[in-house]
N, CA and C atoms as a LAMMPS dump frame, in Angstrom:
ITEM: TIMESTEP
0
ITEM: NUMBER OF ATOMS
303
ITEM: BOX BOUNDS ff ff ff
-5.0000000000000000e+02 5.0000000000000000e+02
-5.0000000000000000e+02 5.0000000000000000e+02
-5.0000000000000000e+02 5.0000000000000000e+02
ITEM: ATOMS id mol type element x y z
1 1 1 N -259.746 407.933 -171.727
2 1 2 C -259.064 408.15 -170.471
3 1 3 C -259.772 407.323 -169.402
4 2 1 N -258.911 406.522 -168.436
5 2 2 C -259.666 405.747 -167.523
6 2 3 C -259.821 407.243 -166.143
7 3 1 N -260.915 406.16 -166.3
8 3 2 C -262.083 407.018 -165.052
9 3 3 C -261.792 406.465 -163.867
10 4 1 N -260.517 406.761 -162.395
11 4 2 C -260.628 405.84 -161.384
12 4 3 C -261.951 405.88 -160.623
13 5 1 N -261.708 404.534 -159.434
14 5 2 C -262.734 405.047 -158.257
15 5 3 C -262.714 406.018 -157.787
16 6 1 N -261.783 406.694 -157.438
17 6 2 C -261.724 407.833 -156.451
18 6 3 C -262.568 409.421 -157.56
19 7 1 N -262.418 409.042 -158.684
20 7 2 C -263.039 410.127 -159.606
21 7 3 C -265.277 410.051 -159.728
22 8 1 N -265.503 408.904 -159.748
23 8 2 C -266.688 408.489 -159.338
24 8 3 C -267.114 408.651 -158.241
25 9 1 N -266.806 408.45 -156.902
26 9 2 C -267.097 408.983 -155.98
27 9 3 C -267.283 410.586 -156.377
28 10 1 N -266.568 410.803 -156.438
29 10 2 C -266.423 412.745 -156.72
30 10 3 C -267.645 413.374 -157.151
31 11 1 N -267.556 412.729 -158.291
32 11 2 C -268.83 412.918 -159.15
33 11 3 C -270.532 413.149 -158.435
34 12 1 N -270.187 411.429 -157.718
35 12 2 C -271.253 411.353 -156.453
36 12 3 C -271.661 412.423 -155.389
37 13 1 N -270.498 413.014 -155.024
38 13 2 C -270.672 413.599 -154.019
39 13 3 C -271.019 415.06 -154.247
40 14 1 N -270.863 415.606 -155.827
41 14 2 C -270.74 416.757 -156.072
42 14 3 C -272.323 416.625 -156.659
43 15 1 N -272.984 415.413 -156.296
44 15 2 C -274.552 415.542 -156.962
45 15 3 C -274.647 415.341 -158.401
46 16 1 N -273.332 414.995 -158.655
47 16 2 C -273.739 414.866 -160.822
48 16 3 C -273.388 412.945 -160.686
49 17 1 N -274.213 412.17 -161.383
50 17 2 C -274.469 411.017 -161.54
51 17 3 C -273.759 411.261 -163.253
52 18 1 N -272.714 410.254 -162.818
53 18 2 C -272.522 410.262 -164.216
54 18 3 C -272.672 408.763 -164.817
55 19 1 N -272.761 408.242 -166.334
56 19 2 C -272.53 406.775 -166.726
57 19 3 C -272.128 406.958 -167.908
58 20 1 N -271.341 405.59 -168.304
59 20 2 C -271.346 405.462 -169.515
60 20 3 C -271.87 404.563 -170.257
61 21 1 N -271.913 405.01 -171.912
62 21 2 C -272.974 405.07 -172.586
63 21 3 C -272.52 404.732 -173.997
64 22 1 N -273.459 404.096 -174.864
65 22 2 C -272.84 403.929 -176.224
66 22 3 C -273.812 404.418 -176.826
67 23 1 N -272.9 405.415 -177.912
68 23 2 C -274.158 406.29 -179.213
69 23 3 C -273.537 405.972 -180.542
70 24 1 N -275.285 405.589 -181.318
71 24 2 C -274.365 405.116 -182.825
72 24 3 C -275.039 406.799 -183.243
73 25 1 N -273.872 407.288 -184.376
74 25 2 C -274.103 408.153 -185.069
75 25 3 C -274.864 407.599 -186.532
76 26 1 N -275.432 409.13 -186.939
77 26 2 C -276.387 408.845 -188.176
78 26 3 C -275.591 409.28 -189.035
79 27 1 N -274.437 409.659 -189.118
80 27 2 C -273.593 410.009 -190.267
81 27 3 C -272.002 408.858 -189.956
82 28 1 N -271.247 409.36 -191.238
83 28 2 C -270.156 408.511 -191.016
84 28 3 C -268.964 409.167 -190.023
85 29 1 N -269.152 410.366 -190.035
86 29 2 C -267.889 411.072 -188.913
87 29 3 C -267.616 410.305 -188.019
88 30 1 N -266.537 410.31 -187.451
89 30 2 C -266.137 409.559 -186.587
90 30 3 C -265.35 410.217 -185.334
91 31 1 N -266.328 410.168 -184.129
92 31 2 C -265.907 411.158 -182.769
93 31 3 C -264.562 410.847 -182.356
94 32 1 N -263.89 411.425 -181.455
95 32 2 C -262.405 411.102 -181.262
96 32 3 C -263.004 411.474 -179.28
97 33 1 N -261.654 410.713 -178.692
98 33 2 C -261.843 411.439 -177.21
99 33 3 C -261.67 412.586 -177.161
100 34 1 N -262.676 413.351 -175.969
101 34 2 C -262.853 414.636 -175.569
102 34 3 C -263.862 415.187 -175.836
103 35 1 N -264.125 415.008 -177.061
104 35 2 C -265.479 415.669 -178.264
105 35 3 C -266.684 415.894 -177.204
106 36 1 N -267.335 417.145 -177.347
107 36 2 C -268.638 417.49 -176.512
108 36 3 C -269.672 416.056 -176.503
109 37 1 N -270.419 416.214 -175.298
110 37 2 C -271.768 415.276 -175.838
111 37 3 C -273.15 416.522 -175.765
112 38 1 N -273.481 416.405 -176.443
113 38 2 C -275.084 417.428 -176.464
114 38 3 C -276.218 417.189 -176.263
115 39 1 N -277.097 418.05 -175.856
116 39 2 C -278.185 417.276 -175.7
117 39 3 C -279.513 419.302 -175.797
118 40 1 N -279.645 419.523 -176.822
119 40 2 C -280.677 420.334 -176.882
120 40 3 C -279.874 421.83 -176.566
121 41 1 N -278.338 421.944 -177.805
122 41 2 C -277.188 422.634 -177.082
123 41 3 C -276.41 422.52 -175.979
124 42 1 N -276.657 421.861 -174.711
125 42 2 C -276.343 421.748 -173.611
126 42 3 C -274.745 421.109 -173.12
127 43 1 N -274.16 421.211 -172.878
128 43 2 C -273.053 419.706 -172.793
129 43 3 C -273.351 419.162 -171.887
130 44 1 N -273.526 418.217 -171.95
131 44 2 C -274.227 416.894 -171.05
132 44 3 C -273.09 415.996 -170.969
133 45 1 N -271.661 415.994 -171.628
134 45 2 C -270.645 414.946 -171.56
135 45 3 C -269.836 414.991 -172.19
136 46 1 N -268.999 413.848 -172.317
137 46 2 C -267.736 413.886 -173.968
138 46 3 C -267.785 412.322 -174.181
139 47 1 N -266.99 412.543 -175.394
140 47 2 C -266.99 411.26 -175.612
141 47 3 C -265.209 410.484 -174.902
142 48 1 N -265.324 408.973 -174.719
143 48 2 C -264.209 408.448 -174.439
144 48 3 C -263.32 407.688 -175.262
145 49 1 N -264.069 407.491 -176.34
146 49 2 C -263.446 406.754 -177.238
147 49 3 C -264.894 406.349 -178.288
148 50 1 N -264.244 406.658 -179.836
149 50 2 C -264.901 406.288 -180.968
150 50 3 C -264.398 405.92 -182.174
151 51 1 N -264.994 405.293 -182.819
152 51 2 C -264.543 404.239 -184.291
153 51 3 C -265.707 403.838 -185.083
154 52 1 N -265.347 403.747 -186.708
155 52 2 C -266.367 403.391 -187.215
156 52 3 C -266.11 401.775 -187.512
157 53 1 N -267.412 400.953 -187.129
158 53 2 C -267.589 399.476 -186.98
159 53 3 C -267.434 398.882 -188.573
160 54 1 N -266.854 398.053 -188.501
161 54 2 C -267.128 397.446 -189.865
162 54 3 C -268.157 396.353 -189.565
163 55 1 N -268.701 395.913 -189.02
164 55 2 C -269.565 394.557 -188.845
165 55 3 C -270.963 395.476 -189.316
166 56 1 N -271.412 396.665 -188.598
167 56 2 C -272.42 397.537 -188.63
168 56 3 C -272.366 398.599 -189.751
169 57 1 N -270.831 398.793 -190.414
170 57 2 C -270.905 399.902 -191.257
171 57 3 C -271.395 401.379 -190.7
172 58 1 N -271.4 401.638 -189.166
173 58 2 C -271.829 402.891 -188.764
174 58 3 C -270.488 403.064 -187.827
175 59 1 N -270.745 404.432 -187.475
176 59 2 C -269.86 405.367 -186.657
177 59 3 C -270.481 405.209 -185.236
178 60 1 N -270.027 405.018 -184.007
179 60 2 C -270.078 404.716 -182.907
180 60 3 C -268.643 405.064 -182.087
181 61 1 N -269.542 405.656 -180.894
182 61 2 C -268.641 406.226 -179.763
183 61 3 C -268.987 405.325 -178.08
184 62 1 N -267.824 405.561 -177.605
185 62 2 C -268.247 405.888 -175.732
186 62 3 C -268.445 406.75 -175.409
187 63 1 N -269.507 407.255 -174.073
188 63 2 C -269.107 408.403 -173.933
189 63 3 C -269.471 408.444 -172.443
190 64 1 N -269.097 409.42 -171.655
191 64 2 C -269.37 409.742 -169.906
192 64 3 C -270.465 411.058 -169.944
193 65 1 N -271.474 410.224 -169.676
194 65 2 C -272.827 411.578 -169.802
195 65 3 C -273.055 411.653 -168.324
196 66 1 N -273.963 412.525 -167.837
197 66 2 C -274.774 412.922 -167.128
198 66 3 C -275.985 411.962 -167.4
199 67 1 N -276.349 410.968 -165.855
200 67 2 C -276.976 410.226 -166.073
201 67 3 C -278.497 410.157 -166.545
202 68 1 N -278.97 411.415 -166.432
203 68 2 C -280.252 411.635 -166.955
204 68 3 C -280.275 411.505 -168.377
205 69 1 N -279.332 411.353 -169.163
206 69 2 C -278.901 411.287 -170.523
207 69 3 C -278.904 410.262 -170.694
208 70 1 N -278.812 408.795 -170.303
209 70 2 C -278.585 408.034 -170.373
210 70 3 C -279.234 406.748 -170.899
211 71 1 N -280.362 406.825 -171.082
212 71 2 C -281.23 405.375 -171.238
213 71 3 C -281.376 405.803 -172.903
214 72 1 N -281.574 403.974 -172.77
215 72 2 C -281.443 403.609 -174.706
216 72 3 C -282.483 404.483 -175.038
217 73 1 N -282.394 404.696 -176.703
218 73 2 C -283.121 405.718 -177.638
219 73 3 C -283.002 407.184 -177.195
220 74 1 N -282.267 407.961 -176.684
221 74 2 C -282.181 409.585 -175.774
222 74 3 C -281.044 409.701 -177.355
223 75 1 N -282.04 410.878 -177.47
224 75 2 C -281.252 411.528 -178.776
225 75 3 C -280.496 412.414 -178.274
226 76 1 N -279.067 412.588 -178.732
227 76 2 C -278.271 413.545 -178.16
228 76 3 C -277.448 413.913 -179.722
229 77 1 N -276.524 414.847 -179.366
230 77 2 C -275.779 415.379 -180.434
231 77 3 C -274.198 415.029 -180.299
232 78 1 N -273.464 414.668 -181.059
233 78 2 C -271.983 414.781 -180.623
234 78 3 C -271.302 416.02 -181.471
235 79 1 N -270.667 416.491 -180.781
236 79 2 C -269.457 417.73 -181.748
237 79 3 C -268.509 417.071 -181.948
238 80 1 N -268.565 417.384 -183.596
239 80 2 C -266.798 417.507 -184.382
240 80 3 C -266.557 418.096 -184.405
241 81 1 N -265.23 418.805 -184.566
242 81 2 C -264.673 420.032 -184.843
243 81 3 C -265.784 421.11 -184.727
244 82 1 N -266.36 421.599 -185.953
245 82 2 C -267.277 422.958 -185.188
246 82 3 C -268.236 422.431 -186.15
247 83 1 N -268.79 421.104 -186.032
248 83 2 C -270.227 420.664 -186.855
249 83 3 C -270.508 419.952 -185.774
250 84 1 N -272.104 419.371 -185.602
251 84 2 C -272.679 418.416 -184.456
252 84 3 C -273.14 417.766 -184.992
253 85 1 N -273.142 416.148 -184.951
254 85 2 C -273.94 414.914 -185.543
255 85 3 C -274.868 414.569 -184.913
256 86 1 N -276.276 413.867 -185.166
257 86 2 C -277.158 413.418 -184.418
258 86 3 C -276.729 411.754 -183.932
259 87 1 N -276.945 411.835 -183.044
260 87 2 C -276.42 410.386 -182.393
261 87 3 C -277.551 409.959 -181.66
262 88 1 N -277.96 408.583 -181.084
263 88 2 C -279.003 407.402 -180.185
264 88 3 C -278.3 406.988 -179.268
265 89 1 N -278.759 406.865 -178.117
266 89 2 C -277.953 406.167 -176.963
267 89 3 C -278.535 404.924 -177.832
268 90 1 N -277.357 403.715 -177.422
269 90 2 C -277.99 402.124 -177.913
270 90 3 C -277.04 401.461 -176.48
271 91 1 N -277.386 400.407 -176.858
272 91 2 C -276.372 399.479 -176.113
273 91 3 C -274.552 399.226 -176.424
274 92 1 N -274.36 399.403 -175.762
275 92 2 C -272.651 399.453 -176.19
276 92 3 C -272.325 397.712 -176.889
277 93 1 N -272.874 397.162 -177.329
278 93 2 C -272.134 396.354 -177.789
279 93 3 C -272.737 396.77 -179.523
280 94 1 N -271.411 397.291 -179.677
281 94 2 C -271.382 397.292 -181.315
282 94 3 C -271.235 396.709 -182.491
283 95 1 N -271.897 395.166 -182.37
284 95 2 C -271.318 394.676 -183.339
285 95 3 C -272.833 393.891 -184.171
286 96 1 N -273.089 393.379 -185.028
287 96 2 C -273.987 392.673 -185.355
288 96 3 C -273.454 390.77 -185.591
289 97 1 N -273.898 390.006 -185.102
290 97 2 C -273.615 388.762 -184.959
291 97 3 C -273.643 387.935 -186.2
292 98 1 N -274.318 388.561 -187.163
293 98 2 C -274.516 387.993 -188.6
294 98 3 C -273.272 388.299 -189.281
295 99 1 N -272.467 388.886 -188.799
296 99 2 C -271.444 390.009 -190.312
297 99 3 C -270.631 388.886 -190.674
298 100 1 N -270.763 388.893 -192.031
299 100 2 C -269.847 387.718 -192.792
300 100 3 C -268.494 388.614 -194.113
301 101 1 N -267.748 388.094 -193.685
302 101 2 C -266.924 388.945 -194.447
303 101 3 C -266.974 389.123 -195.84
């Protein structure tokens, strides 16, 4: 779901810093939009969109956290249905530059 300006401001003003963020998962599940983001039980976010990469062979999401959540290596959890995967903040570009078909 796009996030306008006028929704960021909001955010701002209500004192919650939000960003977004890319997490590769350690399993193959694959998050869908909405899905909780976790962080030590907590919801700290959702995700905006996820797919599993073929260049990387892993499961990777977007997601809109709470910015304290945010910097590379912050272990967080994502919910599937009623299981939670361990996920890494990384850099959102998901792809590896080597992948040869």
């Amino acid at each position: 779901e796009f996030i306008g300006k006028e929704a960021l401001v909001e955010q701002k003003t209500n004192g919650v810093s939000k960003r977004v963020i890319g997490i590769e998962l350690s399993d193959r599940a694959i998050p869908r939009h909405g899905y909780k983001i976790l962080h030590e039980g907590e919801e700290v976010g959702e995700v905006t969109t996820g797919y599993h990469t073929i260049s990387t062979d892993k499961s990777v999401c977007m997601a809109l956290v709470d910015a304290r959540y945010a910097k590379l290596g912050t272990e967080l959890e994502v919910q599937i249905r009623k299981k939670t995967f361990h996920g890494v903040v990384v850099k959102k570009r998901f792809y590896d530059k080597h992948y040869k078909k």
